[in-house]
C-alpha positions as CSV (number, residue, x, y, z in Angstrom):
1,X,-242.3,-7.3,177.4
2,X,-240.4,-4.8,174.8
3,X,-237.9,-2.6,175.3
4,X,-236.9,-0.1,172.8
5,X,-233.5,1.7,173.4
6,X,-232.8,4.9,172.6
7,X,-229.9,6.1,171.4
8,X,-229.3,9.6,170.3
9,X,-227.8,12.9,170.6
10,X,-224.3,14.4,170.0
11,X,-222.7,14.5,173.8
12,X,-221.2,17.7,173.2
13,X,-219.8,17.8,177.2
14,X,-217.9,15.1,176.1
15,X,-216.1,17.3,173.3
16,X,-213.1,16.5,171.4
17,X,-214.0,12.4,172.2
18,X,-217.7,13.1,170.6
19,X,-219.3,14.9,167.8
20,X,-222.1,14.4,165.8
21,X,-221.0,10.7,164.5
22,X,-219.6,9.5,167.6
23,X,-221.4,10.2,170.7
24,X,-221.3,9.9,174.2
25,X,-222.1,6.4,174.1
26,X,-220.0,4.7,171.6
27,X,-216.9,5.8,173.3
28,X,-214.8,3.2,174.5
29,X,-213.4,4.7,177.8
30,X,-215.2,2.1,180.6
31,X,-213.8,-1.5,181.4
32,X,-215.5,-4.5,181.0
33,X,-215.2,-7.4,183.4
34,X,-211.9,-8.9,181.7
35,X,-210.4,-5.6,182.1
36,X,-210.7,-4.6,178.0
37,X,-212.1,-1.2,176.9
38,X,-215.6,-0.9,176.3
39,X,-218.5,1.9,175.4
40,X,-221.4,2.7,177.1
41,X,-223.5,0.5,174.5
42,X,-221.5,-2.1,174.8
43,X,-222.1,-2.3,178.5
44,X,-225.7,-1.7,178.3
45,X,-226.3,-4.5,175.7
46,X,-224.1,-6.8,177.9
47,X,-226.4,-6.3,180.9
48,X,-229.6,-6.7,178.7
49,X,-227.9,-10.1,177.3
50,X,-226.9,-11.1,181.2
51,X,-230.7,-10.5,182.3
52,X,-232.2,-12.0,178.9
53,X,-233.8,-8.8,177.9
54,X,-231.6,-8.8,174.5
55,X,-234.2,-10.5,172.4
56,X,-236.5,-8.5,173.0
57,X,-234.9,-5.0,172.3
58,X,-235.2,-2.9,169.6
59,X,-232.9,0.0,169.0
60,X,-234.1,3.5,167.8
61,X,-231.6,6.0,166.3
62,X,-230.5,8.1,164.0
63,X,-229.1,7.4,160.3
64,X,-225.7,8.7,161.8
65,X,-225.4,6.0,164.0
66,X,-226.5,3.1,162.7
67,X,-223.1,1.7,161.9
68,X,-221.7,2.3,164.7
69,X,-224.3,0.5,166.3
70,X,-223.4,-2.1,164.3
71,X,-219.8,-2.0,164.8
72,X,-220.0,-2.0,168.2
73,X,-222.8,-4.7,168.7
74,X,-221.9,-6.8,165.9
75,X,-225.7,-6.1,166.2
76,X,-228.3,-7.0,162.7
77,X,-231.4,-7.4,164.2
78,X,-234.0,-4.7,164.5
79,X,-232.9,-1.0,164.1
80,X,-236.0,1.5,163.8
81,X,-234.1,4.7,162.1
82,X,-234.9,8.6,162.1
83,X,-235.4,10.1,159.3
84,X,-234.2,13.2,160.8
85,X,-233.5,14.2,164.8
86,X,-236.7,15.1,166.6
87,X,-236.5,14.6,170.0
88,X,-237.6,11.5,172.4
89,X,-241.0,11.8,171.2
90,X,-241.4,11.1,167.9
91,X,-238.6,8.3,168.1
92,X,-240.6,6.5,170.8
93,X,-243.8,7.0,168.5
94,X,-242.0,6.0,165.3
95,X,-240.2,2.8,167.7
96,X,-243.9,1.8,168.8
97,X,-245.3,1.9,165.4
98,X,-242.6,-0.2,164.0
99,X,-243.8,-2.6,167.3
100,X,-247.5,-2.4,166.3
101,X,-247.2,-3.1,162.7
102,X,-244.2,-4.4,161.5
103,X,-243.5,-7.0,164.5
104,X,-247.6,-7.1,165.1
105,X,-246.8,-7.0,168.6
106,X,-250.1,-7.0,170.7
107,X,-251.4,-3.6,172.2
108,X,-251.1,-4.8,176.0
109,X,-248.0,-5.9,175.5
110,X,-245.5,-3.6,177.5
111,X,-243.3,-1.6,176.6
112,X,-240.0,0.1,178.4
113,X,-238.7,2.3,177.0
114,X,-234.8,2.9,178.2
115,X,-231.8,5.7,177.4
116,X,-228.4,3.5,176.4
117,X,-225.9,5.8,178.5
118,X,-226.8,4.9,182.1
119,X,-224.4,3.9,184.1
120,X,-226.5,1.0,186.3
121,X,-225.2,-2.3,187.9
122,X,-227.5,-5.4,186.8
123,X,-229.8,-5.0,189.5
124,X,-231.1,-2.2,187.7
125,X,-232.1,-4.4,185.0
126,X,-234.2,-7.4,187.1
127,X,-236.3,-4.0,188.8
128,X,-237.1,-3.2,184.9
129,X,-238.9,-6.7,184.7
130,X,-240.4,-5.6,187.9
131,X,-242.5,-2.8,185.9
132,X,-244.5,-5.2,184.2
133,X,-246.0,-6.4,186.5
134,X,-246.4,-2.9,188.5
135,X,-248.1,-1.6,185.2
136,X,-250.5,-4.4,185.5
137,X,-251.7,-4.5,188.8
138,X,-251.7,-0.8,189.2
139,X,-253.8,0.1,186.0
140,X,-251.9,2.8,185.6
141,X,-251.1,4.5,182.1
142,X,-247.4,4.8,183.1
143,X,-245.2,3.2,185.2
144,X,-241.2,5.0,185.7
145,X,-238.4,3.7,187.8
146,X,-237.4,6.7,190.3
147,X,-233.9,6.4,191.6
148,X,-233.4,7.2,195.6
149,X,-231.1,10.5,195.4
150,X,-227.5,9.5,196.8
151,X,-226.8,13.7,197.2
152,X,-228.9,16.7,196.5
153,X,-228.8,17.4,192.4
154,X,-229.8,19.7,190.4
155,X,-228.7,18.0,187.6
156,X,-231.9,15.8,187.5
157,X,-235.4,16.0,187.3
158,X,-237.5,15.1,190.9
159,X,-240.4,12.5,191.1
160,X,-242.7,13.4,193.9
161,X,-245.0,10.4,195.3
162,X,-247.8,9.4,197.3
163,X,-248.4,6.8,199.4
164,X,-252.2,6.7,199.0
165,X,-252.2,3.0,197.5
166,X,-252.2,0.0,199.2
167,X,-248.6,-1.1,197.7
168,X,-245.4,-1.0,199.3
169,X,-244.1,-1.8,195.8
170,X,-244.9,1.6,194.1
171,X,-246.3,4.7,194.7
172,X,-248.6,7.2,192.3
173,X,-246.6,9.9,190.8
174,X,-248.3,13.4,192.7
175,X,-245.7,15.7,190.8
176,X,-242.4,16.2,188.4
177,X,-239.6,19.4,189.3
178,X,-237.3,19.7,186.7
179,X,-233.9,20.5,187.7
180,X,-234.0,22.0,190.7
181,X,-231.5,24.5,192.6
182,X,-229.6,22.4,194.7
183,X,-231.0,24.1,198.0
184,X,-234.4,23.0,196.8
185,X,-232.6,18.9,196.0
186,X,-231.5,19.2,199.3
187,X,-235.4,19.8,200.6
188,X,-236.7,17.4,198.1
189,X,-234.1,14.6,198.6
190,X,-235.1,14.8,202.7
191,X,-239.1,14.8,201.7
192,X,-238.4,11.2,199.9
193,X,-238.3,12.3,196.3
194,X,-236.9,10.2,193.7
195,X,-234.3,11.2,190.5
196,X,-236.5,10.8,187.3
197,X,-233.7,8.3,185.1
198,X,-235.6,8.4,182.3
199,X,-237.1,5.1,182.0
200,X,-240.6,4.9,181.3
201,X,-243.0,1.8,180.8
202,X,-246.9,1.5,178.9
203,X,-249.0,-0.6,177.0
204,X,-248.5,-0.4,173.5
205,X,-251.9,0.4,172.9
206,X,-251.6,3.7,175.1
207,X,-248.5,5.4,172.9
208,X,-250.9,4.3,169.6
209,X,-253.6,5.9,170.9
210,X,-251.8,9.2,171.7
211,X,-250.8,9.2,168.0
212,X,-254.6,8.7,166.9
213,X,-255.5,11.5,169.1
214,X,-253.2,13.9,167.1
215,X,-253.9,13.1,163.6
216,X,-251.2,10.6,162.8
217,X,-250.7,6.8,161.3
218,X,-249.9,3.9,163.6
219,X,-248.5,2.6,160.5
220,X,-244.6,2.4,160.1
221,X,-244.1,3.4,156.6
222,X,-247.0,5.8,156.6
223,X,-245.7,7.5,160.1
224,X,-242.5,7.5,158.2
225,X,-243.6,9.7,155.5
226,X,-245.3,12.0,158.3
227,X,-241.9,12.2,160.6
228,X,-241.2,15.9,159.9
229,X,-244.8,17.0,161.1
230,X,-244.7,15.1,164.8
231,X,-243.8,17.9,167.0
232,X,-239.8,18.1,167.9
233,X,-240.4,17.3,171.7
234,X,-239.0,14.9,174.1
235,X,-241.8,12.0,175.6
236,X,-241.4,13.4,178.7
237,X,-243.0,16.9,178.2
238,X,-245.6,16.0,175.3
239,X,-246.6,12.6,177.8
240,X,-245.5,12.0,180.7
241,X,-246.4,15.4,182.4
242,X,-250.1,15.3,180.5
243,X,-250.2,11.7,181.7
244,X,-252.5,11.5,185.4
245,X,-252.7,7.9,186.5
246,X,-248.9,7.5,186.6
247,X,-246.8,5.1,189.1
248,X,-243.3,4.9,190.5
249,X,-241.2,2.2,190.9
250,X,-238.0,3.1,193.4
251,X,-235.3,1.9,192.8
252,X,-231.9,2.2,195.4
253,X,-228.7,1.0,193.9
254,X,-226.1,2.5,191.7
255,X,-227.4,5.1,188.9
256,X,-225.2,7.5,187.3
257,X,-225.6,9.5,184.0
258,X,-222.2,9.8,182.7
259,X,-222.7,12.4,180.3
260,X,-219.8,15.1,181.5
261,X,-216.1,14.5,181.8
262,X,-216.1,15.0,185.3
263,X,-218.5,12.2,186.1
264,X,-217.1,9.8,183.4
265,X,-213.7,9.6,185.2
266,X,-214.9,8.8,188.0
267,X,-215.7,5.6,186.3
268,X,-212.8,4.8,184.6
269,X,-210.9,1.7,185.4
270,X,-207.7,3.4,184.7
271,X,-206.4,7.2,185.0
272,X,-204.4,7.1,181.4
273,X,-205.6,5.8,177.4
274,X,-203.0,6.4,174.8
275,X,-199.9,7.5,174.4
276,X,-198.4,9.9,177.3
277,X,-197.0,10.2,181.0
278,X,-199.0,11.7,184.1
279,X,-196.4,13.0,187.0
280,X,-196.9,11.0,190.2
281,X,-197.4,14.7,191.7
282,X,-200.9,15.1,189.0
283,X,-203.4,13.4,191.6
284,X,-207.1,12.7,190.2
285,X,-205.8,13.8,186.6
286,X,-207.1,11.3,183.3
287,X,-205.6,11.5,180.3
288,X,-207.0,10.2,176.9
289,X,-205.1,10.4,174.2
290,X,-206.3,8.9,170.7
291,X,-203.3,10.5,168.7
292,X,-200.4,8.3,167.8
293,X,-198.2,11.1,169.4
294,X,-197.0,11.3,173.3
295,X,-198.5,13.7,175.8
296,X,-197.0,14.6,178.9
297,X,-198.5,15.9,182.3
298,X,-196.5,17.3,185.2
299,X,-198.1,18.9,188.1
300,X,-201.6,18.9,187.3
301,X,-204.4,17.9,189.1
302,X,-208.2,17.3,189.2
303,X,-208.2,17.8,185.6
304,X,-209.4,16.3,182.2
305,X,-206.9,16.0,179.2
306,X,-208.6,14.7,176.2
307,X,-206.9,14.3,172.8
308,X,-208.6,13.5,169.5
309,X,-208.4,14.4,165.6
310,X,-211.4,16.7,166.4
311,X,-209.5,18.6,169.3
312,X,-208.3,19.3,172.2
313,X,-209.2,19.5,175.7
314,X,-207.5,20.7,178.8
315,X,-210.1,21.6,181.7
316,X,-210.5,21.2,185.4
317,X,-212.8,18.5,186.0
318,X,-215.1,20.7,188.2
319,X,-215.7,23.0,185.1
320,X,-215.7,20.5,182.9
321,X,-219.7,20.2,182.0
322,X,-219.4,24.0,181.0
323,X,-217.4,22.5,177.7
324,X,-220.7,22.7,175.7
325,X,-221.1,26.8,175.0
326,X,-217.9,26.7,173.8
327,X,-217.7,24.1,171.2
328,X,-221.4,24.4,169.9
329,X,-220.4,26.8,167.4
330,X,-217.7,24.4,166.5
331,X,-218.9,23.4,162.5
332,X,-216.1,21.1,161.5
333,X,-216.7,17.3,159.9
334,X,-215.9,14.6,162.2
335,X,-212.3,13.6,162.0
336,X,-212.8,10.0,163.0
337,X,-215.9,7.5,162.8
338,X,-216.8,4.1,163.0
339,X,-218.7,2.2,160.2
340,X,-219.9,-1.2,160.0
341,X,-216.6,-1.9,158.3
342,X,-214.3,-0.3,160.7
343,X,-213.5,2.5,161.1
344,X,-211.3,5.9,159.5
345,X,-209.8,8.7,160.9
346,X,-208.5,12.0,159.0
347,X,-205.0,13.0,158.9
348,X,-204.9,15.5,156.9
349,X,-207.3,17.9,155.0
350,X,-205.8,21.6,152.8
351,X,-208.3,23.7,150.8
352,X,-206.3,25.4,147.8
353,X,-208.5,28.0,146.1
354,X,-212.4,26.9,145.8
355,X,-212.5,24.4,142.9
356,X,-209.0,21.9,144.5
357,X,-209.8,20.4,147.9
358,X,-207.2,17.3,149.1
359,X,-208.3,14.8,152.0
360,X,-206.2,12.1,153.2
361,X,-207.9,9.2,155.9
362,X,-207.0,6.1,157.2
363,X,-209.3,3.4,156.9
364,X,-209.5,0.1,158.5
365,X,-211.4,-2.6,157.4
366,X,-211.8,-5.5,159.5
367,X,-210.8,-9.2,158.1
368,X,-214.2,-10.0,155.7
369,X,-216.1,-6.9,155.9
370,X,-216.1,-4.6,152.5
371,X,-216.7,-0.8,151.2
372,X,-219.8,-0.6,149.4
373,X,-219.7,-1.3,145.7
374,X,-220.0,2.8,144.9
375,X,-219.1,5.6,142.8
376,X,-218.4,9.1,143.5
377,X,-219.6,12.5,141.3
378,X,-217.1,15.2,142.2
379,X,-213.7,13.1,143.3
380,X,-211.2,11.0,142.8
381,X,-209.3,9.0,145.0
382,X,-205.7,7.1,145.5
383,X,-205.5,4.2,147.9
384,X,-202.1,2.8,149.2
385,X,-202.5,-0.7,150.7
386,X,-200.3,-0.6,153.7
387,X,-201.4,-3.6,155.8
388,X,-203.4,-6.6,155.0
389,X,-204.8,-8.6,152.1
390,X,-208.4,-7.9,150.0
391,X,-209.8,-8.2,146.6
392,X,-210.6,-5.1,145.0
393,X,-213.7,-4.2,142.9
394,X,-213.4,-1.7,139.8
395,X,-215.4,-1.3,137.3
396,X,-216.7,-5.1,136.5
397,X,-213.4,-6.6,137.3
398,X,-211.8,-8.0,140.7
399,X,-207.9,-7.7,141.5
400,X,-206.1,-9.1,144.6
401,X,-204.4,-6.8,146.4
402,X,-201.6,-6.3,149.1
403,X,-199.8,-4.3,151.5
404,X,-197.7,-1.9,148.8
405,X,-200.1,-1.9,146.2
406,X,-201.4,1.1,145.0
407,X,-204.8,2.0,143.3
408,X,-206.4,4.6,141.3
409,X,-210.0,5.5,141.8
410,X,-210.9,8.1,139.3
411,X,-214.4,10.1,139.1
412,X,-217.3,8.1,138.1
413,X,-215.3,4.6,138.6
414,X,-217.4,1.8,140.1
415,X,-214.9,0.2,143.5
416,X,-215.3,-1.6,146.3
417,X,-212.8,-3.4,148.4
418,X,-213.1,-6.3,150.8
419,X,-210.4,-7.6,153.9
420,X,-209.7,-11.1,153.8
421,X,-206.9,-9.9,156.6
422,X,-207.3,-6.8,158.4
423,X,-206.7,-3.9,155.5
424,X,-205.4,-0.7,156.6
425,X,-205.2,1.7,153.8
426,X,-204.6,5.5,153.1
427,X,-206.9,7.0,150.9
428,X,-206.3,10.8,149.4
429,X,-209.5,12.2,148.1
430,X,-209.2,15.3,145.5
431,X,-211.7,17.1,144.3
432,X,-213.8,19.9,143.9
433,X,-215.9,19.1,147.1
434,X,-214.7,16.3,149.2
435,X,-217.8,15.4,151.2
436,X,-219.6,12.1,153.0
437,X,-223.0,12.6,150.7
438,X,-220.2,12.2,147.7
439,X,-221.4,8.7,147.3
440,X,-224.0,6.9,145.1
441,X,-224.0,3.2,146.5
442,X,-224.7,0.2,143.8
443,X,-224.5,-3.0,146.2
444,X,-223.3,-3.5,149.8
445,X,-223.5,-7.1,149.9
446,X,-220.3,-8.9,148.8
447,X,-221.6,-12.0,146.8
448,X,-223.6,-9.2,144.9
449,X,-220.8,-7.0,144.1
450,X,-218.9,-10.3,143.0
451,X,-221.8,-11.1,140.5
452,X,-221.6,-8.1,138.8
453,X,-218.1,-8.1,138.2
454,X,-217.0,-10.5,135.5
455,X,-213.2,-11.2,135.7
456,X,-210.7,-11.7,138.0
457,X,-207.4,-9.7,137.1
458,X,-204.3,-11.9,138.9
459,X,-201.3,-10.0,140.3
């Protein structure tokens, strides 16, 4: 069996925390069993290594993500990337492709297909074994884990079953309701009806097929090239509801999608992150503060305070998953993200007329991780070494470097810089447009970049 796990979108409910580098899942607001801060990712992964599913996993995502992945995972192995954002269902046809022919996994071998921000206890991962053999024994196309409703939603989409086969084990799917009112949940969740969780299982061969049917390649690099035509819809509107011979497996334990503020505290370990002070008299009140600067709460209750460089966010938990219409016309860059480096956050950005822009970031750089060897076409930069040791890259020659040290970086100079301890630096970018794409990357790999320089310049 193969899984492929997808992780995408923005998580703008979960606005200032997330934005379109760092979403939902990749922020570290859950505990882990040793009582240490942990994402959504991390969790998920965990449970996948406890149940010995890891191997077997393949990741799809966007370019956007894909450090962060690995910053968070530590994770190398197989990472099937976007070339641009287009739904479920071209990311589960580009995931299966790179299955097919790159990893020339067999057509009947199954495939699950699973969303990385569920909040499930283990168990939830020994019934995903269980659709393998459900798929097989049932004949069926496709085979999806319904979750038994806990309380009438109308935040998920309804599986309706029948119990025409001989199983106890699963049932054939008779219909889907998407989002119902929550008079209509009620009705449902007394007929039986399981909460669609969005996990899905086939046979290889059946996704490959699909993408014969409508004209494209079940070849990686080919359906690679041919990523902008596949239509921008998720799998379950262009499959699953054009799919007949489809099973259910229920499932009753703990399910949650923790994709608004409201339902994310609730799984918290603790009520406060960061720096600040919640009055004994603010009941049911979590604060998360990611500034270096104090908040204070007196006499508030039920409600969310959230504290990034992107924003901020005070809101009643209730209304909290209305946050969405009123930062979606928010345009700004991310002020903090994580790379497979470390991470930087901005402190400090001031536009003075259109041709002078000044940026100024911290960056960490965890011990033996490096910057890209790279130059840049329209800035210059100044970095101030105020923590750790490295070895600095510029221009063909290497130079030690340590907390105090300070380096210039002018346009069209070739640098890199490596940790040997933790580095934390500040780095003031000027320019006439300071943005990400500003880079041309030479090398990534250290011994490379040390090849190509020929000198080492002692303090």
């Amino acid at each position: 069996m193969k899984i492929i796990l997808l992780s995408g979108g923005s998580g703008k409910r979960l606005w200032p925390l997330s934005n379109d580098s760092r979403s939902k899942q990749f922020l570290k607001v859950l505990e882990d069993k040793n009582s240490q801060l942990q994402s959504m990712v991390q969790r998920v992964w965990n449970q996948l290594e406890t149940v010995g599913l890891a191997e077997s996993t393949i990741i799809a995502t966007s370019k956007s993500q894909v450090d962060m992945i690995r910053n968070q995972l530590d994770y190398q192995n197989c990472i099937v990337i976007e070339p641009s954002r287009r739904d479920t269902f071209p990311a589960i046809a580009l995931a299966s492709s790179f299955l097919n022919n790159i990893q020339s996994t067999n057509p009947n071998e199954v495939v699950v297909v699973l969303p990385v921000d569920s909040y499930v206890d283990d168990r939830f991962f020994i019934r995903i074994k269980d659709l393998e053999t459900v798929l097989k024994q049932s004949h069926a196309d496709l085979a999806l884990i319904g979750v038994e409703p806990t309380y009438p939603s109308s935040k998920y989409g309804h599986i309706i079953y029948t119990k025409d086969n001989n199983s106890e084990e699963y049932f054939k799917v008779q219909q889907f309701i998407e989002k119902p009112s929550e008079k209509i949940a009620k009705e449902l969740m007394e007929q039986g009806a399981l909460w669609n969780c969005g996990v899905f299982a086939f046979k290889l061969g059946y996704i490959l097929s699909i993408l014969k049917e409508k004209g494209f390649s079940t070849d990686y690099y080919t359906l690679l090239d041919q990523y902008g035509d596949l239509p921008k819809i998720s799998f379950d509107y262009e499959v699953v509801e054009k799919t007949n011979n489809i099973v259910v497996l229920p499932y009753k334990g703990c399910w949650k999608d923790l994709g608004t503020w409201n339902t994310l505290t609730e799984e918290m370990g603790t009520n406060q992150i960061g720096k600040g002070v919640i009055s004994k008299d603010s009941s049911n009140t979590h604060l998360i503060n990611e500034l270096d600067i104090p908040v204070t709460i007196l006499g508030v209750s039920n409600a969310i305070i959230a504290v990034s460089p992107d924003g901020i966010l005070v809101s009643d938990k209730e209304k909290s998953p209305g946050i969405k219409e009123f930062v979606s016309g928010f345009i700004d860059r991310p002020m903090y993200e994580e790379r497979r480096w470390g991470s930087y956050r901005v402190l400090d950005f001031v536009r003075y007329d259109e041709n002078q822009e000044v940026l100024t970031k911290k960056i960490r750089i965890k011990a033996g991780s490096n910057l890209s060897y790279q130059y840049h076409l329209a800035r210059k930069e100044t970095w101030t070494i105020v923590k750790g040791k490295g070895i600095c890259a510029l221009n063909g020659s290497l130079k030690l470097v340590n907390a105090g040290d300070v380096l210039q970086v002018d346009v069209g100079d070739k640098h890199a810089l490596k940790a040997i301890t933790q580095l934390e630096i500040i780095e003031v970018q000027s320019g006439s447009e300071l943005i990400e794409e500003d880079i041309v990357r030479l090398y990534t790999d250290w011994n490379k970049i040390e090849s190509v320089c020929n000198k080492m310049v002692l303090n």
